[in-house]
MIFIDREN-453526 format. One record per residue (C-alpha): y, x, z. Coordinates in Angstrom, 2 decimals, padded with zeros to 5 digits. Example, Ala and Ser with C-alpha at 12.3 -4.5 7.8 and 13.67 -1.06 7.14 Angstrom:
% MIFIDREN-453526
((-004.50; 012.30; 007.80)) ((-001.06; 013.67; 007.14)) 
***
This chain:
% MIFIDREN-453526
((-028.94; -169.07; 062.53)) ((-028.20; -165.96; 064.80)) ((-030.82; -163.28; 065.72)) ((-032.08; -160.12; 063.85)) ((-032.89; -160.23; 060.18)) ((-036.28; -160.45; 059.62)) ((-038.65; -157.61; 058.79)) ((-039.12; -156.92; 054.76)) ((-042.45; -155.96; 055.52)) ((-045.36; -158.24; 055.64)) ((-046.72; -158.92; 058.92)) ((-050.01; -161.29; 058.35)) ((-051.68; -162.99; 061.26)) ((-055.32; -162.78; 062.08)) ((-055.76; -166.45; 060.54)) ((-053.76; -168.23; 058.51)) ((-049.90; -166.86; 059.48)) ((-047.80; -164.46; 058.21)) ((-044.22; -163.42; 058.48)) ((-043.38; -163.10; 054.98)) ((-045.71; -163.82; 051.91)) ((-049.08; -162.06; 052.02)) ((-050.93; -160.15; 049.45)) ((-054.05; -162.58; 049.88)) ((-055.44; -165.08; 047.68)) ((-056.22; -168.74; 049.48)) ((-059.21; -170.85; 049.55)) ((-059.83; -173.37; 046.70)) ((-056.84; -175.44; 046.45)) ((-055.17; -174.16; 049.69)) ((-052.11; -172.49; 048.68)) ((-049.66; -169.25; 050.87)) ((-046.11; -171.55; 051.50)) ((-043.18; -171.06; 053.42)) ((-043.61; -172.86; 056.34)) ((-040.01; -173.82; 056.43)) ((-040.87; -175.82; 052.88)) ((-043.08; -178.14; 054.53)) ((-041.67; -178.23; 057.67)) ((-038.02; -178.27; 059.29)) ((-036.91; -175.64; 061.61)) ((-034.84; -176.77; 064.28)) ((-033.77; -175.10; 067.32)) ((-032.81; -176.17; 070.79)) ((-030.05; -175.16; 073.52)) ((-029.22; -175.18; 077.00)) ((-026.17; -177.28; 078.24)) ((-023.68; -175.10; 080.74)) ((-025.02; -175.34; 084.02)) ((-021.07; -174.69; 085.01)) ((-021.24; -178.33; 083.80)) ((-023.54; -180.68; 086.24)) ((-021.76; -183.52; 084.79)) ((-024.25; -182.80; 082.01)) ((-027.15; -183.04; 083.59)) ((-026.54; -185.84; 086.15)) ((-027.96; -189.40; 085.95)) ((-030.00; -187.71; 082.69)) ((-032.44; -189.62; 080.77)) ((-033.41; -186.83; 078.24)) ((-036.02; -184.86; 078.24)) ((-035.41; -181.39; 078.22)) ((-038.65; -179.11; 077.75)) ((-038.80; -175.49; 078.89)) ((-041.37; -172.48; 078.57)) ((-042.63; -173.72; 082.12)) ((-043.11; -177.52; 080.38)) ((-045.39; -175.86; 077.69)) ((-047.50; -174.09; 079.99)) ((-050.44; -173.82; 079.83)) ((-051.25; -172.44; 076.44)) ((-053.69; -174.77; 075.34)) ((-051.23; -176.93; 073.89)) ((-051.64; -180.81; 073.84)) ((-048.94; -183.71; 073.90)) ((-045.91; -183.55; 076.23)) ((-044.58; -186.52; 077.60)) ((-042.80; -185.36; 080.92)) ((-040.54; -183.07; 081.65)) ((-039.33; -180.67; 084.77)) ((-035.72; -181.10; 083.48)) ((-033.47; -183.86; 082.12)) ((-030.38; -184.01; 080.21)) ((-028.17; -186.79; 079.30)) ((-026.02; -188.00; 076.54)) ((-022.52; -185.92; 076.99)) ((-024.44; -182.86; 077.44)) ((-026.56; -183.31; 074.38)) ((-023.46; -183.69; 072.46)) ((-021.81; -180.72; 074.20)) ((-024.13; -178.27; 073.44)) ((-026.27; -177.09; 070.65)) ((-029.53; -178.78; 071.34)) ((-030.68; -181.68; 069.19)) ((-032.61; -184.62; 070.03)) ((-036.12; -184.14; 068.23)) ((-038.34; -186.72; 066.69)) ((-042.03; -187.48; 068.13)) ((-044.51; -185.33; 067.00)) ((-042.41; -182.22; 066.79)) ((-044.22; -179.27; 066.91)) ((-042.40; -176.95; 069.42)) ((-043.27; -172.48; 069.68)) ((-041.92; -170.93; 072.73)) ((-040.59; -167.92; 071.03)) ((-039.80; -165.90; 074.58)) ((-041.04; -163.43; 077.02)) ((-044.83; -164.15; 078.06)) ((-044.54; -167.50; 077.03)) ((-044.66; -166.68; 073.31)) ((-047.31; -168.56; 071.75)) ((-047.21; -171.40; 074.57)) ((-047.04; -174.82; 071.60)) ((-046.77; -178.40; 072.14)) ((-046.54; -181.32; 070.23)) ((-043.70; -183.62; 071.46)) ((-045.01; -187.26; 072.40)) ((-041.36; -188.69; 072.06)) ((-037.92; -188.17; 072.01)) ((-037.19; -184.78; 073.06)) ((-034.68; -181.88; 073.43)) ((-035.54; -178.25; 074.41)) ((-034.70; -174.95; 075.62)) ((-033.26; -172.53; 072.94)) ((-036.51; -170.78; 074.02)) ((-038.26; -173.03; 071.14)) ((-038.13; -172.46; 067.83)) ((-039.51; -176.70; 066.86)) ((-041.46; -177.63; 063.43)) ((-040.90; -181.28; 062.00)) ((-043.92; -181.87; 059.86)) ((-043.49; -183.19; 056.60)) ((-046.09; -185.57; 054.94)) ((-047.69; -182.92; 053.71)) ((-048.50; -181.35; 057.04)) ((-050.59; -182.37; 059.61)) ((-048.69; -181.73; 063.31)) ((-052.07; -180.99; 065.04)) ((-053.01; -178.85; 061.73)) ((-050.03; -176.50; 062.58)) ((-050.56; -176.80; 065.96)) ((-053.97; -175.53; 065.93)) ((-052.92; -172.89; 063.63)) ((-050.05; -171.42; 066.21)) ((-052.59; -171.75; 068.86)) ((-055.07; -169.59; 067.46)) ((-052.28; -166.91; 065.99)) ((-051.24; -166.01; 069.61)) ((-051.94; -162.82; 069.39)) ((-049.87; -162.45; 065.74)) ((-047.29; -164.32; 067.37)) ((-046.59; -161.72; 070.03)) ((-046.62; -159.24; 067.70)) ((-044.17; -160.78; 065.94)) ((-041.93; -160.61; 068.75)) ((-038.94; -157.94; 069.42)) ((-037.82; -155.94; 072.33)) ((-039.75; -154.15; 074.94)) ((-038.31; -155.71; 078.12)) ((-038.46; -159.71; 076.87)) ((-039.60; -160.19; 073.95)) ((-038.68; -162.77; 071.50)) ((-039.37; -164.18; 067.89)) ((-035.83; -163.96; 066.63)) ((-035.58; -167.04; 064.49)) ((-034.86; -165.37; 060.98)) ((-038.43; -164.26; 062.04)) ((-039.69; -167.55; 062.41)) ((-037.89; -168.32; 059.10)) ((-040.34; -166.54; 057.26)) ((-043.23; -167.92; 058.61)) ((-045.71; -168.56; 055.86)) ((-049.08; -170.39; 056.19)) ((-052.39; -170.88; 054.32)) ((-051.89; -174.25; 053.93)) ((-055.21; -176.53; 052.65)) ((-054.87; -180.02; 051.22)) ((-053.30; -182.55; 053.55)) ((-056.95; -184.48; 053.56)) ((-058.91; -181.28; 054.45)) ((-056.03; -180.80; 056.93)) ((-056.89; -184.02; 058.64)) ((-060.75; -183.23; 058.06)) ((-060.13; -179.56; 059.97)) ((-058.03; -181.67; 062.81)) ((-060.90; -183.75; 063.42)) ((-063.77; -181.23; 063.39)) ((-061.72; -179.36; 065.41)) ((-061.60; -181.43; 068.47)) ((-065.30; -182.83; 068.20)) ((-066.11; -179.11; 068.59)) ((-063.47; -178.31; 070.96)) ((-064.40; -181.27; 073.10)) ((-068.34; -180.17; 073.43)) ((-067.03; -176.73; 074.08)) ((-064.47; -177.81; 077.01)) ((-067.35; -179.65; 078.48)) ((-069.86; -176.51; 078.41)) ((-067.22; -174.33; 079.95)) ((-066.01; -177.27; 082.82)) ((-069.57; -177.18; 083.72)) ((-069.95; -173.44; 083.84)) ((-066.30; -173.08; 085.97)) ((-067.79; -175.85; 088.49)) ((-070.91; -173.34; 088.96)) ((-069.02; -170.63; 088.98)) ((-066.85; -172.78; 092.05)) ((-069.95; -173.89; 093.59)) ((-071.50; -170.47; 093.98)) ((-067.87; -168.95; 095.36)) ((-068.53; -172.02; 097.91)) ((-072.25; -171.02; 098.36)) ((-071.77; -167.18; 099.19)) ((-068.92; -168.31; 101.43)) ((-070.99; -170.53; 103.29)) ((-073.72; -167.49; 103.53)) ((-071.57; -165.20; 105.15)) ((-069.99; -167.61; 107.56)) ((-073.47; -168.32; 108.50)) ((-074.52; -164.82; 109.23)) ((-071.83; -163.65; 111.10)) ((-071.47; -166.07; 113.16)) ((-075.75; -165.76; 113.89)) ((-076.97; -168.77; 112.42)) ((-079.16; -166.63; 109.95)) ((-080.84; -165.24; 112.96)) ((-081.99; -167.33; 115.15)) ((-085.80; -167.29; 114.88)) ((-084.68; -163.37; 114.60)) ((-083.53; -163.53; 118.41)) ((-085.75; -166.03; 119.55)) ((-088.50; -162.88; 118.59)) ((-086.29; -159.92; 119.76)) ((-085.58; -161.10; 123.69)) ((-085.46; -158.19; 124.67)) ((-083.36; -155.91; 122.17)) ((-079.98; -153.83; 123.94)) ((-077.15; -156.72; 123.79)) ((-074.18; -155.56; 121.86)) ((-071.64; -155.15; 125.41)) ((-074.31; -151.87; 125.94)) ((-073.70; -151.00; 122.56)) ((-070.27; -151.28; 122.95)) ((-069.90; -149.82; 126.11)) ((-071.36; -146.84; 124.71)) ((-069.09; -146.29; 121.57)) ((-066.24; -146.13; 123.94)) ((-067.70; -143.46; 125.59)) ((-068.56; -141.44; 122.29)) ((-065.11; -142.14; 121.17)) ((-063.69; -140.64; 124.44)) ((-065.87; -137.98; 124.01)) ((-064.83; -136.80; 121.06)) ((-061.24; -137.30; 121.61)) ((-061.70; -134.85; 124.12)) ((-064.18; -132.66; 121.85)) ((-061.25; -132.65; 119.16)) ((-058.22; -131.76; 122.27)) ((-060.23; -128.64; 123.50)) ((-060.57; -127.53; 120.16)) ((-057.09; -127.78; 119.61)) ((-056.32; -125.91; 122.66)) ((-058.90; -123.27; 121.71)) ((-057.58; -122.41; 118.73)) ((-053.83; -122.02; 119.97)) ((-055.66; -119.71; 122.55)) ((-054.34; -122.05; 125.59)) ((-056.13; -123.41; 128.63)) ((-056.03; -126.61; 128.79)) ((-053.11; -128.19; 131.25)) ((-054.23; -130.45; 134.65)) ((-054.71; -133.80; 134.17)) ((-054.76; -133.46; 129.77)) ((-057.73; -135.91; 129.98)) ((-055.45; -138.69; 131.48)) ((-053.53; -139.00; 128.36)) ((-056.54; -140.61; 126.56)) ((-055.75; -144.24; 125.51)) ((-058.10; -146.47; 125.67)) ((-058.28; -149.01; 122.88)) ((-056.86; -152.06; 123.34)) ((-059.02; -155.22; 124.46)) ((-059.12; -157.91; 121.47)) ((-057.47; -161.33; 122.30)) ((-060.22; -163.81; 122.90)) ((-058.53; -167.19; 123.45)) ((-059.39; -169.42; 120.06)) ((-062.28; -167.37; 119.33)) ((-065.73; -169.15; 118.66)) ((-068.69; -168.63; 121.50)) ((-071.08; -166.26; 120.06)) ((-074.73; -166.07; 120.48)) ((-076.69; -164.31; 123.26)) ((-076.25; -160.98; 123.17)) ((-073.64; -160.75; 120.93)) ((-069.85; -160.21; 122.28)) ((-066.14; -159.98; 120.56)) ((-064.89; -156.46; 120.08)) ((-062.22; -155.58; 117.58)) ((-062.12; -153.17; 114.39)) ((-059.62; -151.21; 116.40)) ((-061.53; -150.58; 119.84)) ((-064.70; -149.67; 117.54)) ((-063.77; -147.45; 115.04)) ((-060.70; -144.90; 113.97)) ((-058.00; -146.73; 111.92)) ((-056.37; -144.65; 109.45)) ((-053.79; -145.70; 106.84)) ((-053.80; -143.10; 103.43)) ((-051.22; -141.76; 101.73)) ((-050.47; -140.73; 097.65)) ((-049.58; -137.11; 096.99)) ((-046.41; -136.50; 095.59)) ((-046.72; -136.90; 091.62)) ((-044.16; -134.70; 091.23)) ((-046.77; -131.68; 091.95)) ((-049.27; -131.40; 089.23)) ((-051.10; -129.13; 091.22)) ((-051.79; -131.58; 093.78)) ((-053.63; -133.92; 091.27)) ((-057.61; -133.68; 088.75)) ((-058.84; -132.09; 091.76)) ((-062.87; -132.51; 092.90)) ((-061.40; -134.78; 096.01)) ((-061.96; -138.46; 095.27)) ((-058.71; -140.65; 095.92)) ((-058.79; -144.43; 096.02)) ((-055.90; -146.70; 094.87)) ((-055.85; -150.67; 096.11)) ((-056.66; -151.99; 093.07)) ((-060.05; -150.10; 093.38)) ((-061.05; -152.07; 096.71)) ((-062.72; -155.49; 095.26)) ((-065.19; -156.38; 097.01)) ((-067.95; -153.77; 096.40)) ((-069.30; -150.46; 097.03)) ((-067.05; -147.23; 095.68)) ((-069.08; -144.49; 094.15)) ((-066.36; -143.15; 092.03)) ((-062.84; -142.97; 091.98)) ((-060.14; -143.26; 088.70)) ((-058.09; -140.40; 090.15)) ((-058.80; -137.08; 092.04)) ((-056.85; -134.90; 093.76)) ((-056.90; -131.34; 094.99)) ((-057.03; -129.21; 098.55)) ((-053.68; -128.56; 097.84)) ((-052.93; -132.14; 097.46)) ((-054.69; -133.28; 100.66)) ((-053.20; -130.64; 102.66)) ((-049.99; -131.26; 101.55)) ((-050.12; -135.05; 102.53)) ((-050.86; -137.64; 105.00)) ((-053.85; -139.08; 103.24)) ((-057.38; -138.40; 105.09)) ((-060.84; -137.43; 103.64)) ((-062.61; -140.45; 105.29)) ((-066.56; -140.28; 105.39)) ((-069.13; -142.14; 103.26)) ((-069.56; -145.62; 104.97)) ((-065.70; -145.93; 105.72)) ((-065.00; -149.76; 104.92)) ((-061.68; -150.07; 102.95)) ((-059.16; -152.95; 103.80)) ((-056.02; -153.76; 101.28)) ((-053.44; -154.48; 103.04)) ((-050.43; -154.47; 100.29)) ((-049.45; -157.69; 097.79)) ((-049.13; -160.84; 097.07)) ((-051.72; -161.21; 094.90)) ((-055.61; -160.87; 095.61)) ((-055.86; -157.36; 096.35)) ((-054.54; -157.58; 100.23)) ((-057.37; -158.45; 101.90)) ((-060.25; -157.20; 099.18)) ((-062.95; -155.28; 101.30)) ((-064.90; -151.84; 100.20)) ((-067.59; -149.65; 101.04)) ((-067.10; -146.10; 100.38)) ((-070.52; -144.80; 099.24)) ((-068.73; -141.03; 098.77)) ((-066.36; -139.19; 101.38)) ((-062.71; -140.30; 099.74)) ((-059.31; -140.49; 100.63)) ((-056.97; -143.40; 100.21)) ((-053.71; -144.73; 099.25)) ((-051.51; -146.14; 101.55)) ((-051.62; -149.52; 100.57)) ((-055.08; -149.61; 102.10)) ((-057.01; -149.11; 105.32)) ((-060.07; -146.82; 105.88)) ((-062.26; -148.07; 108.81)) ((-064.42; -145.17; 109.94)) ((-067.41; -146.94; 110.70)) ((-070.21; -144.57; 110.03)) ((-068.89; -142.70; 112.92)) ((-070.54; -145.00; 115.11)) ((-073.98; -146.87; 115.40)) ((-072.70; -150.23; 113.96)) ((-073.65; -150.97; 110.30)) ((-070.79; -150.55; 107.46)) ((-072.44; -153.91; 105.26)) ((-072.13; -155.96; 108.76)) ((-068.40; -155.05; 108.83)) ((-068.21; -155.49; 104.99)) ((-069.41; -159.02; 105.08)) ((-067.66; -160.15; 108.00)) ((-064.26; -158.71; 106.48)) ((-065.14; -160.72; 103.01)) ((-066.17; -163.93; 105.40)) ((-062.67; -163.68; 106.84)) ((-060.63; -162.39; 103.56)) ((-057.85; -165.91; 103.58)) ((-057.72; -165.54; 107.62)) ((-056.87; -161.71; 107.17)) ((-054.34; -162.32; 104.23)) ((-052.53; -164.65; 107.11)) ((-052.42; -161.66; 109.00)) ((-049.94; -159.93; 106.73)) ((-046.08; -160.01; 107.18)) ((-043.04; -159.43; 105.01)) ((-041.04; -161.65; 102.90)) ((-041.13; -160.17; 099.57)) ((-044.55; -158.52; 099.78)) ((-046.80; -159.66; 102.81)) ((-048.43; -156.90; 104.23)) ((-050.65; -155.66; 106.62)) ((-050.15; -152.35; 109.20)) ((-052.43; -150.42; 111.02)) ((-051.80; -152.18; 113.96)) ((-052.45; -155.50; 112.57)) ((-055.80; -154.24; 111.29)) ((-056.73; -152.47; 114.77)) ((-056.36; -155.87; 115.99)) ((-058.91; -158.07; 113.58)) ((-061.61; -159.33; 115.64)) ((-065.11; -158.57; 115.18)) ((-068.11; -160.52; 116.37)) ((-070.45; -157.71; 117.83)) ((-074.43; -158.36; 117.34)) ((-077.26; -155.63; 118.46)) ((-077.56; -153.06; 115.81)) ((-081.17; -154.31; 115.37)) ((-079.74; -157.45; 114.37)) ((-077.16; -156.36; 112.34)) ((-079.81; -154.59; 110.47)) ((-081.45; -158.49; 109.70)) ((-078.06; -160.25; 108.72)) ((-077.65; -157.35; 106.23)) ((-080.74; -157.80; 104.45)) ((-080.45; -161.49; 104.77)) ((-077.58; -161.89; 103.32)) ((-078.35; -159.20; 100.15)) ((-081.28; -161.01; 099.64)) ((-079.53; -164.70; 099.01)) ((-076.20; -163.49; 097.79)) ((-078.44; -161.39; 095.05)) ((-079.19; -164.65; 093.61)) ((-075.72; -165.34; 093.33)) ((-074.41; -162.43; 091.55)) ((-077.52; -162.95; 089.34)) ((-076.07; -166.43; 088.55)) ((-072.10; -165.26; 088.39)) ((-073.41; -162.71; 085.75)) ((-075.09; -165.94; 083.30)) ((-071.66; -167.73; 083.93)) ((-069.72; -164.68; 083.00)) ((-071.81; -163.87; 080.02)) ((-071.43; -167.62; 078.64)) ((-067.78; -167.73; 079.46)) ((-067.62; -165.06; 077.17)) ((-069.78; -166.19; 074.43)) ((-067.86; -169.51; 074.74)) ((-064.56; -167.30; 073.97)) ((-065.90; -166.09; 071.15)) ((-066.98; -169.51; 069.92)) ((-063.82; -170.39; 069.95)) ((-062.38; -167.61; 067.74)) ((-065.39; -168.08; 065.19)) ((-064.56; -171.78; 064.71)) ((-061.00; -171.30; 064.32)) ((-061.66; -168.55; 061.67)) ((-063.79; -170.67; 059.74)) ((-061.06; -173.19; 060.02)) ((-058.91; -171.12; 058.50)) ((-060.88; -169.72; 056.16)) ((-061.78; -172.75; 054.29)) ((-065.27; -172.83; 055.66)) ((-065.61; -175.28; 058.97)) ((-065.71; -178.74; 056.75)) ((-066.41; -179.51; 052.80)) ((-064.15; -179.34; 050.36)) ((-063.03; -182.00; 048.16)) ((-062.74; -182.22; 044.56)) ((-060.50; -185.14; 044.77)) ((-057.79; -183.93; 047.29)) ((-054.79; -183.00; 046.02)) ((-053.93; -179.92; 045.68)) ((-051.86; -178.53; 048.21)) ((-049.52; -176.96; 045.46)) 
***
C-alpha cells in the first residue's frame, strides 16, 4: 500500500473506532481488534481516461464519492459510472464481492459509507471492508456512520483531505459478539425507522408552513388580505397621489442637496442647473397583474434612492472596530438588523464608497449562487453596507419599510431571475431600480403589515417547535448510537461467544 505511515499515536473515535489500539477496556465479552483481522482491506482504482476503450460498452459498476452520497449510507445497486472487463484488468481496481463495506476516504466526502448490493468496483477514493463471519456488514457500517466526525479527523492535509490507507490499516474497533452484533443491527433500524418517520413528518411541516407563509404574502401584496379593508376605506388618498407626491419630495431635495453644494463652494448657481434633474424612470408594465382600486405599479427605483455599499480597505486597521455599524450579505436573511458582526470607523467611511443608510433602509443581496442573492432586510439602526448588497432608502419617504420587506420576500425566486453572470449571477443597481412594486395607500399598507405579522407569527411560532424537535431528534440519534456502542442498547448474552 502507498500513502503516509500511520500516526504512532492513538487517535480513538467518539464510539467504538480508533486508529491504533486504545487504552480502554470493552464491554463484557466485546473485545478492541484490528479491524483489518476481521475484515479485508481492499482498495479500488480509476482506469486511464486516456483510455475510452476502457470504459466503452461497460457493464461494471464503478462507484464514486458522488455514488455514496448522501451520508446516510444504505445499499448501492446503481452506479453514475461503468467500467468493463479490459479496463478492470488494466488498472488497479478489483471487482468486490456483495456486501462490501466501502469508506470514502477523500475531501468532504470522508465518512460518506455504503454497503455494496453486488458486484462492484470503485474509485481509489474508497478504502472497502469485506466482512468476515465474525462481522456483521451493517454492524460496521453503523459504526463508520456514527464515527464521522473521528473519521475526518483522521484525515490529512489542509486543502483535500484524505485517510491515507496505512491510516485505515490501523483501524481498530470495539467489536461485541457476532450475535449481539446482529441484536445491535436490528434494534438499530426499529429505532432508526420510528425516528425517520418523526423527522419526515416534521420536514413536511416544516415544507407546508414555507408553502403557507408564501401563500400569505402573495395574498397581501397583491390586496386580497384587504378587501373588506377597502370596501370600508372608499375614500382614503389612492396610491398615484401618493406617488405623485414622492416625486416631488424627491425633486425637492435633489435640488435642496445641489444648492447646498453650490453654497458651500461659494458659487451661484448656473441658468438652467434645475434642468439636469432626472427623473426616475417609469417601470415596465406589460405582464404585470391588474391591481386593486387605488393601488398602482411604481418601481423600487422611481420611489426611493438606490445605493450599492462598499468594504473599506482591510489593509487599513484604522478604518475598522469603529462605532459605525457595517453589514456584510450574509447578514441580510430575511429579518430585521439591530446589530452588525463588524464596525467600522469615520475614517473608514470617509475613505470609501460605502453609505451610512438610515434606520428603515430595506437591504437586497444581490451577490451568489447560493441563497443569499435575493435575502431581504430591515435595518432597525442607521448602517452601512457591503457591496454585495443593496440599501433601499425607504424611510425617506411615506411608504412603509415591512410593505417593501414582504413584497421583496413574496418575490425572492422572481428577483434571483433577475441576476446575471455566468459564474456568479448577480444583481446591479440598475437591475434593482427596476423591480416593480405594487403601490397601495399608506393607510393600507399600514393593514397588510399587521395582517400579515399577525398570521406569519403563528408560523415562526410553529418553525421554532420543528426546529427544536429536529434538534432533539439529532441528539436521539447520537444517544442511541452511543449506547450501541457502549454495550448498553440490547441485553447481553451469557451464551454468545465471545468475541475473542
Amino acid at each position: 500500500m502507498t500513502g503516509r505511515p500511520a500516526s504512532k499515536d492513538i487517535r480513538p473515535g467518539d464510539f467504538a473506532l480508533s486508529v491504533g489500539m486504545p487504552d480502554e477496556s470493552a464491554p463484557p465479552g466485546w473485545e478492541w481488534v484490528a479491524l483489518s483481522d476481521v475484515a479485508t482491506m481492499a482498495t479500488g482504482h480509476t482506469p486511464s481516461r486516456k483510455h475510452p476503450e476502457y470504459w466503452s460498452d461497460a457493464s461494471i459498476r464503478w462507484v464514486t464519492a458522488t455514488d455514496a452520497n448522501p451520508a446516510d449510507g444504505g445499499v448501492i445497486n446503481e452506479t453514475r459510472q461503468k467500467i468493463n472487463q479490459l479496463g478492470l484488468d488494466n488498472s488497479a481496481a478489483v471487482l468486490l464481492p456483495e456486501g462490501t463495506v466501502c469508506l470514502s476516504r477523500t475531501g468532504a466526502s470522508i465518512g460518506y459509507t455504503v454497503i455494496l448490493g453486488q458486484r462492484m468496483a470503485t474509485s481509489q477514493g474508497f478504502v472497502n471492508w469485506i466482512c468476515s463471519s465474525g462481522l456483521e456488514k451493517w454492524y460496521l457500517l453503523y459504526l463508520l456512520m456514527s464515527e464521522r466526525r473521528a473519521l475526518f479527523s483522521f484525515g490529512e492535509g489542509s486543502a483535500h483531505a484524505t485517510i491515507y490507507f496505512p491510516v485505515a490499516k490501523a483501524f481498530h474497533i470495539c467489536l461485541p459478539p457476532y450475535n449481539e452484533q446482529r441484536r445491535i443491527v436490528a434494534k438499530l433500524e426499529e429505532l432508526f425507522s420510528d425516528l425517520d418517520a418523526g423527522v419526515a413528518a416534521l420536514e413536511r411541516a416544516k415544507a407546508n408552513l414555507k408553502r403557507y407563509r408564501a401563500a400569505v404574502l402573495k395574498a397581501a401584496v397583491e390586496g386580497k388580505l384587504t378587501e373588506e379593508w377597502r370596501a370600508e376605506n372608499p375614500d382614503v388618498e389612492p396610491a398615484s397621489e401618493l406617488l405623485e407626491r414622492i416625486l416631488v419630495e424627491r425633486r425637492e431635495r435633489w435640488e435642496a442637496e445641489q444648492l447646498a453644494k453650490y453654497e458651500e463652494k461659494g458659487k451661484k448657481p448656473p441658468k438652467g442647473w434645475e434642468e439636469k434633474y432626472k427623473e426616475p424612470a417609469e417601470p415596465d408594465v406589460e405582464g404585470l397583474p391588474e391591481l386593486p382600486e387605488g393601488w398602482c405599479w411604481t418601481s423600487l427605483g422611481q420611489c426611493f434612492d438606490v445605493r450599492v455599499g462598499a468594504t473599506p480597505s482591510r489593509k487599513s486597521a484604522s478604518y475598522w472596530n469603529g462605532t459605525i455599524p457595517w453589514v456584510s450579505s450574509g447578514e441580510v436573511q430575511f429579518g430585521r438588523i439591530s446589530s452588525t458582526r463588524e464596525t467600522i470607523t469615520a475614517e473608514g467611511l470617509q475613505n470609501s464608497s460605502t453609505r451610512l443608510n438610515p434606520a428603515g433602509s430595506v437591504l437586497l443581496g444581490m451577490i451568489g449562487e447560493g441563497k443569499t442573492r435575493g435575502q431581504t432586510a430591515i435595518l432597525e439602526i442607521p448602517a452601512c453596507n457591503n457591496q454585495n448588497c443593496a440599501a433601499i432608502c425607504v424611510s425617506m419617504t411615506p411608504i412603509l419599510s415591512e410593505f417593501v420587506y414582504y413584497w421583496l420576500w413574496s418575490q425572492y425566486e422572481v428577483t434571483r431571475t433577475r441576476g446575471s453572470g455566468n459564474n456568479q449571477p448577480a444583481l446591479n443597481k440598475t437591475r434593482v431600480e427596476r423591480i416593480p412594486l405594487p403601490l397601495p395607500p399608506v393607510h393600507e399598507q399600514e393593514s397588510i403589515v399587521r395582517t400579515i405579522e399577525a398570521l406569519l407569527s403563528n408560523v415562526e411560532s410553529s418553525e421554532n417547535l420543528i426546529r427544536g424537535g429536529l434538534k432533539r431528534s439529532t441528539r436521539l440519534r447520537k444517544s442511541i448510537l452511543k449506547r450501541a456502542f457502549e454495550g448498553k442498547l440490547v441485553p447481553q448474552d451469557l451464551n454468545d461467544e465471545p468475541a475473542s
